[in-house]
C-alpha positions as a Markdown table, in Angstrom:
| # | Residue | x | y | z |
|---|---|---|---|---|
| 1 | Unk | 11.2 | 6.6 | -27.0 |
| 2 | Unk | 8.6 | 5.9 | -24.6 |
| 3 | Unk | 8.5 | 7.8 | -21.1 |
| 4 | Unk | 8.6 | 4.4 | -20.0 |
| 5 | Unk | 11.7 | 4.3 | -22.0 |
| 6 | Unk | 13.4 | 7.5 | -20.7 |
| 7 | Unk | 12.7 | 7.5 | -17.1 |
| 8 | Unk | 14.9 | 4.1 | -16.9 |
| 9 | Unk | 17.4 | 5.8 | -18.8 |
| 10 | Unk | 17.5 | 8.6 | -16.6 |
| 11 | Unk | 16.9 | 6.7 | -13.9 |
| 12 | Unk | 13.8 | 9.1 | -12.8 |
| 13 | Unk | 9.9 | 7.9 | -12.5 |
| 14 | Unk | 7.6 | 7.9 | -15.3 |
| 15 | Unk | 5.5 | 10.6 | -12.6 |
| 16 | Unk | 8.5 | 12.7 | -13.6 |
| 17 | Unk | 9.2 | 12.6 | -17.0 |
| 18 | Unk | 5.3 | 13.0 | -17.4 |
| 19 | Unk | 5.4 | 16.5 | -15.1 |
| 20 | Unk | 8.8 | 17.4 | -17.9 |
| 21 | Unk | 6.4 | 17.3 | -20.7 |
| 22 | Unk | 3.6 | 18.9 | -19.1 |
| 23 | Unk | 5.3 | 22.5 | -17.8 |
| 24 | Unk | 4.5 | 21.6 | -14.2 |
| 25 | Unk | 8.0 | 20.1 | -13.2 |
| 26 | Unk | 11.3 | 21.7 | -14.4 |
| 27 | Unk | 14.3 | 19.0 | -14.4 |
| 28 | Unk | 17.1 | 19.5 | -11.9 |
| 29 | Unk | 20.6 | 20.7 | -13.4 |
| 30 | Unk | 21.4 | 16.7 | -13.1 |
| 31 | Unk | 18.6 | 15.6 | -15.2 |
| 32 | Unk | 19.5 | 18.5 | -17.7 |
| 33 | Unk | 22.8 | 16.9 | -18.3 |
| 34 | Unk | 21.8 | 13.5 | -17.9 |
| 35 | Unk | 18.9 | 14.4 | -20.7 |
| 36 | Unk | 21.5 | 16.1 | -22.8 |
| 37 | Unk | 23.9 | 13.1 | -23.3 |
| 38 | Unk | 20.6 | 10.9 | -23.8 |
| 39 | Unk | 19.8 | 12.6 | -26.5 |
| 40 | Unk | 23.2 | 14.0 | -27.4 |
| 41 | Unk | 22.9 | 17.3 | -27.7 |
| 42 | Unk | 24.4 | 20.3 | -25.2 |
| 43 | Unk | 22.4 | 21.5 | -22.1 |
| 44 | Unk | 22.6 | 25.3 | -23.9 |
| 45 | Unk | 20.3 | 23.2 | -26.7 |
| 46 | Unk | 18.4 | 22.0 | -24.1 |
| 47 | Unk | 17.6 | 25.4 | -22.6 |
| 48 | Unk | 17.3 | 27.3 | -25.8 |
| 49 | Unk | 20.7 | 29.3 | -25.5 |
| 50 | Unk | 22.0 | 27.4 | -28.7 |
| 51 | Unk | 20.8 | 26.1 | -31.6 |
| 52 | Unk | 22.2 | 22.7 | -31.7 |
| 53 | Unk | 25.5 | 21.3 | -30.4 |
| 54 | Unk | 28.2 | 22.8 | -31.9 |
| 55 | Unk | 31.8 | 22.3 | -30.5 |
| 56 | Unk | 34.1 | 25.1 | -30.0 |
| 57 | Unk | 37.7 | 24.7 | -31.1 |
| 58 | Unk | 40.2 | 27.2 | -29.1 |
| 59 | Unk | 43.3 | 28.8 | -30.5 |
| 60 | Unk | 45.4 | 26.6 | -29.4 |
| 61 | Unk | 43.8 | 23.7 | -31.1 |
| 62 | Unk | 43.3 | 25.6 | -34.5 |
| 63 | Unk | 47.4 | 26.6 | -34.1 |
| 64 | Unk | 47.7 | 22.5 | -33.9 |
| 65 | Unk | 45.6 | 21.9 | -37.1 |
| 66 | Unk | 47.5 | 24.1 | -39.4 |
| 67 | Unk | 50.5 | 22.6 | -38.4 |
| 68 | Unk | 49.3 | 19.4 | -38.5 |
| 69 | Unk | 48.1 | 20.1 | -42.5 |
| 70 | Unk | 51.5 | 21.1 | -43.3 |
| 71 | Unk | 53.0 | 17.2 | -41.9 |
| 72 | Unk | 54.1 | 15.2 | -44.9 |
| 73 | Unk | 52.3 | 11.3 | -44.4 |
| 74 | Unk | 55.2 | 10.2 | -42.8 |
| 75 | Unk | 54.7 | 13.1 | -40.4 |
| 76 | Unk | 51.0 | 12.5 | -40.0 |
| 77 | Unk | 51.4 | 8.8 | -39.2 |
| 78 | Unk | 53.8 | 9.6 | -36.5 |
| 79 | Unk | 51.5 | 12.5 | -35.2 |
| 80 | Unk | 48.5 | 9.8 | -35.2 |
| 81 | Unk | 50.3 | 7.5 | -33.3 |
| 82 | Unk | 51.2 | 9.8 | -30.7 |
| 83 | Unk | 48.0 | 10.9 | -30.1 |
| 84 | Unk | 46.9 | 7.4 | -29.9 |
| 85 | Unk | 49.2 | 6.2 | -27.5 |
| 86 | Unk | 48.1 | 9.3 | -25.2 |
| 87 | Unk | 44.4 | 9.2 | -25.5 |
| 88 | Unk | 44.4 | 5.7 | -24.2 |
| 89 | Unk | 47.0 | 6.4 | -21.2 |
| 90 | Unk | 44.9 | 9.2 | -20.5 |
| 91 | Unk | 41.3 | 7.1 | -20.6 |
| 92 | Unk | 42.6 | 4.2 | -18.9 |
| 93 | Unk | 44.0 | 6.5 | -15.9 |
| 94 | Unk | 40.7 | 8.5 | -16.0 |
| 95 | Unk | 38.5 | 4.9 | -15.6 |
| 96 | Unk | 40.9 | 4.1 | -12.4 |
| 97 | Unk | 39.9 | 7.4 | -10.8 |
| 98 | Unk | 36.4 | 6.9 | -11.7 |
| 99 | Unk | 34.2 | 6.0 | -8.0 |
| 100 | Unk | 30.6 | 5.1 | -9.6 |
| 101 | Unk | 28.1 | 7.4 | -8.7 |
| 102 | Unk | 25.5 | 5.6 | -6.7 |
| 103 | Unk | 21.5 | 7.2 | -6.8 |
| 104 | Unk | 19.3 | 6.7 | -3.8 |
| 105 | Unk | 15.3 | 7.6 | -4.6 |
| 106 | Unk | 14.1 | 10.9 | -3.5 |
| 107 | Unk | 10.3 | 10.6 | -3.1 |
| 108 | Unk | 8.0 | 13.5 | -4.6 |
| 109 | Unk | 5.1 | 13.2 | -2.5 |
| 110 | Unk | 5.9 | 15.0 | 0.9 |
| 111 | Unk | 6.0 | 12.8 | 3.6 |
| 112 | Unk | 4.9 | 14.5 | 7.1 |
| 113 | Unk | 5.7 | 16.1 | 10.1 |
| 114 | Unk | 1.9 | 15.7 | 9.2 |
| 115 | Unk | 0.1 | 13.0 | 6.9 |
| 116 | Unk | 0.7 | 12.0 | 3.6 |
| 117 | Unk | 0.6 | 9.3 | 0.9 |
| 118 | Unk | 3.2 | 6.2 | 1.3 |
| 119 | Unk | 5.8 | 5.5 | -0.2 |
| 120 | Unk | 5.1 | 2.7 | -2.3 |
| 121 | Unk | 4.4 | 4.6 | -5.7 |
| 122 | Unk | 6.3 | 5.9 | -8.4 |
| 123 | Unk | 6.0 | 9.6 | -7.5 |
| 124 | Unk | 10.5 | 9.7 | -7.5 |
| 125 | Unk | 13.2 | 10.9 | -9.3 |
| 126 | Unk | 17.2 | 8.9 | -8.7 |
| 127 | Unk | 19.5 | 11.5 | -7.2 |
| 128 | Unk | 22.8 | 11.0 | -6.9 |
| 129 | Unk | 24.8 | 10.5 | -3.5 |
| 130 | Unk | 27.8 | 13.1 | -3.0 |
| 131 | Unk | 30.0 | 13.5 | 0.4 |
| 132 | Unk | 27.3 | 15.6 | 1.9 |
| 133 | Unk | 24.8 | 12.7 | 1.9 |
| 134 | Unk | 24.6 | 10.7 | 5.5 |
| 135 | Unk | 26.4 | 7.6 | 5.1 |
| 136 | Unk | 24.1 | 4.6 | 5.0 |
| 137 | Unk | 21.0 | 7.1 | 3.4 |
| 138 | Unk | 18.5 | 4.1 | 1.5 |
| 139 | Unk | 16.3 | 6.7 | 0.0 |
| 140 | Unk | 15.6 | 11.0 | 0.8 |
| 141 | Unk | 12.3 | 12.5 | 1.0 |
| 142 | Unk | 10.4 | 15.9 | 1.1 |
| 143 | Unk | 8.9 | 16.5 | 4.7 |
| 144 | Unk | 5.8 | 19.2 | 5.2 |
| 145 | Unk | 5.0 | 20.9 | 8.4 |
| 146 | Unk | 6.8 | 21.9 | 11.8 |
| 147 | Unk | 6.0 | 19.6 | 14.4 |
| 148 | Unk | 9.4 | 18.4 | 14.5 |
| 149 | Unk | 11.1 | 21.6 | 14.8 |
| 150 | Unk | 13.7 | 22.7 | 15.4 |
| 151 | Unk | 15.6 | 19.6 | 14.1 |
| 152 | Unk | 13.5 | 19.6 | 11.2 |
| 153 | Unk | 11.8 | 22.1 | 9.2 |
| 154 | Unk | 8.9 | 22.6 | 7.0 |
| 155 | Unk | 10.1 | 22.0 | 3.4 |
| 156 | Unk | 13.7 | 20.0 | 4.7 |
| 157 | Unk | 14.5 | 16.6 | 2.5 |
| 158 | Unk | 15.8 | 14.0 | 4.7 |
| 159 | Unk | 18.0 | 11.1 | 4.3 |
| 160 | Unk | 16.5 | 7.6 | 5.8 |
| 161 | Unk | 18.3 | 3.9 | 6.6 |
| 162 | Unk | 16.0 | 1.0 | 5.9 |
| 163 | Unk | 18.2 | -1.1 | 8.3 |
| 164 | Unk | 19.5 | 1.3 | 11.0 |
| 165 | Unk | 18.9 | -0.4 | 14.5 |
| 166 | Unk | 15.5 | 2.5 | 15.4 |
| 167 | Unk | 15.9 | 2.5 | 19.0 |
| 168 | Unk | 13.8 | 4.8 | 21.5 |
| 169 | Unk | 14.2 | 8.2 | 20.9 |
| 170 | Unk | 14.9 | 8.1 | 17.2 |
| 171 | Unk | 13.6 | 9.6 | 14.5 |
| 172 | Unk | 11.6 | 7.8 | 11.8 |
| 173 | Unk | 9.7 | 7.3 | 8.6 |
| 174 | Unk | 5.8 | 5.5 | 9.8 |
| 175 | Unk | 3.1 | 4.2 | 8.2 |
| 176 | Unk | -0.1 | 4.0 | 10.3 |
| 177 | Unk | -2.8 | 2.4 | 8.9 |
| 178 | Unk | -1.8 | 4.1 | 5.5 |
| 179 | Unk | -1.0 | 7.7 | 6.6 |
| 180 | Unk | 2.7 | 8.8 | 6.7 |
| 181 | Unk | 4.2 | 10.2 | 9.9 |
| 182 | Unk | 8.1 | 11.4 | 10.5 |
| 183 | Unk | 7.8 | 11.6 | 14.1 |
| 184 | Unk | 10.0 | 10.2 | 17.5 |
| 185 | Unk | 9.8 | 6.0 | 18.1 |
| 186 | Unk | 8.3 | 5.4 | 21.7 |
| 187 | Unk | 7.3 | 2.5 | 23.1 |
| 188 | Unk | 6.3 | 1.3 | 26.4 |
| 189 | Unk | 6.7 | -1.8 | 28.1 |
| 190 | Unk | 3.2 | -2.9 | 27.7 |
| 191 | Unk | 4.6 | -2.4 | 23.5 |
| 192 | Unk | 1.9 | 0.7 | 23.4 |
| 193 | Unk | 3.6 | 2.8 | 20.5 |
| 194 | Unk | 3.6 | 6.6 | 20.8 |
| 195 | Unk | 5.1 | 8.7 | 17.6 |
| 196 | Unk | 6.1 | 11.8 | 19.3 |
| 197 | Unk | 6.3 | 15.5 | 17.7 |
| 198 | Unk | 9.5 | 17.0 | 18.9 |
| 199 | Unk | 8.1 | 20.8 | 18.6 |
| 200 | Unk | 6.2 | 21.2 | 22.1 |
| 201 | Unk | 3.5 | 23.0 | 20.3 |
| 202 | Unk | 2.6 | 20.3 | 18.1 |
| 203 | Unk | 1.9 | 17.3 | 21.0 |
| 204 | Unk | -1.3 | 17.2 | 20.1 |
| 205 | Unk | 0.1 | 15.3 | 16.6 |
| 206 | Unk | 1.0 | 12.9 | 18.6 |
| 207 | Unk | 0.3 | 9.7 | 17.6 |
| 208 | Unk | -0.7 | 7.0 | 20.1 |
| 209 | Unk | -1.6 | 2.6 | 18.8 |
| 210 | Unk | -2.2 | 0.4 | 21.7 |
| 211 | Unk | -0.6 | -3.0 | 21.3 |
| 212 | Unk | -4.2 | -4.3 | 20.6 |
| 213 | Unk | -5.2 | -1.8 | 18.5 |
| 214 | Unk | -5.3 | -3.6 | 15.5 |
| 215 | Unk | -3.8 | -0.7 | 13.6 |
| 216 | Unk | -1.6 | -1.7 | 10.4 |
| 217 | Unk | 2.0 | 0.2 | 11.4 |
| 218 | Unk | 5.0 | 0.4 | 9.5 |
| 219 | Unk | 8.6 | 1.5 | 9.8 |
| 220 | Unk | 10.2 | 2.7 | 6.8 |
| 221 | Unk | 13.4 | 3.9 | 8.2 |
| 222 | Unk | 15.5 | 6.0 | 10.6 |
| 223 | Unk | 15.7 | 9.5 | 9.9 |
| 224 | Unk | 19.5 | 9.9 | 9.8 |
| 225 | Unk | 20.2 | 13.4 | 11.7 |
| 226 | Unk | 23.5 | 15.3 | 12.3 |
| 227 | Unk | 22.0 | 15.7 | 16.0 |
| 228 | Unk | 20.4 | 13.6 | 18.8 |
| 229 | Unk | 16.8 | 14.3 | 19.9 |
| 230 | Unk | 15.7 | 14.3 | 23.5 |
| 231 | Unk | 12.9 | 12.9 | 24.6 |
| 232 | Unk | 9.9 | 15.1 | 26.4 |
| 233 | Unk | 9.8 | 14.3 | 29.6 |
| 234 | Unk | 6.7 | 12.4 | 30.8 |
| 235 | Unk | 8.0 | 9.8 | 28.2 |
| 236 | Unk | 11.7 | 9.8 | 29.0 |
């Protein structure tokens, strides 16, 4: 199997699976079990508690054994049957209970309360999306420094939309002229844009593009927050 091979199986990026093999990346307890049933084996194999995959029968299930080996065939048959009949009720109620699992990507490289690289590489892994995920999240991502404290803190993943309405005042993902901002959208009515730190010690990250700059700017997203942000003053 190629990395290649296993990062679409796992649904990870190559980056990933390279950093596994390495040492410099351990896999999150959902990639353990997701690399365990790839390669069929238990997660205690996996992490060198066991030696390979070994099942456990309990007392209860030895108990049914015996007394199962002591049936005649007509008693076996009629045991079988049984426990055909009840392995598919029970598998067809389990796949109507089943809500699929959907994974958003959640990029590597930390994007910034400062600069970083885009986010057009491979440098992901999928993660899945549970109830404490912000409905409408597109993709998550690692954010480094404070200027956007105390909404945001050094270290924080957050979730983004790709097609949230970003009005004044929000909070976004930007590319400017290739380095990568999470800051405030402003913009004025002469369509000067300003990307505004929300920690009043960090104004001076600001970022200001004139409408004839000629600057290359992208929005990747709104930042989906559990809280509105005000604007500072002098741009309210």
């Amino acid at each position: 199997m190629t990395q290649k091979d296993m990062s679409l199986s796992l649904r990870v990026s190559v980056v990933t699976v390279q950093c596994w093999e390495r040492g410099t990346k351990i896999p999150s307890a959902p990639a353990i079990v997701a690399l365990a049933n790839l390669f069929d084996v238990s997660a205690d194999y996996l992490l060198g508690i066991e030696s390979g995959n070994i099942p456990v029968v309990s007392e209860e299930e030895q108990a049914l054994l015996d007394d199962f080996r002591i049936l005649d065939n007509h008693g076996k048959e009629a045991v079988s049957l049984l426990c055909s009949l009840e392995k598919s009720r029970v598998l067809e109620a389990a796949k109507q209970s089943v809500v699929p699992t959907r994974f958003i990507p959640l990029y590597s490289t930390p994007s910034a309360a400062g600069i970083s690289a885009p986010l057009d590489d491979d440098d992901f892994e999928m993660i899945p999306v549970s109830e404490t995920t912000p409905h409408g999240a597109d993709f998550a991502v690692h954010i480094q420094g404070e200027s956007m404290l105390p909404y945001i803190h050094d270290g924080d993943v957050v979730y983004v939309s790709r097609h949230s309405e970003l009005k004044v005042g929000d909070v976004g993902i930007f590319s400017v002229d290739g380095a990568m901002y999470c800051k405030q959208y402003y913009i004025d009515e002469d369509k000067n844009l300003t990307l505004v730190s929300a920690n009043p010690a960090f104004q001076h990250t600001n970022v200001f593009v004139s409408a004839d700059s000629g600057s290359s700017v992208r929005c990747y997203g709104k930042v989906l927050l559990n809280r509105k942000i005000e604007l500072p003053t002098y741009l309210a």
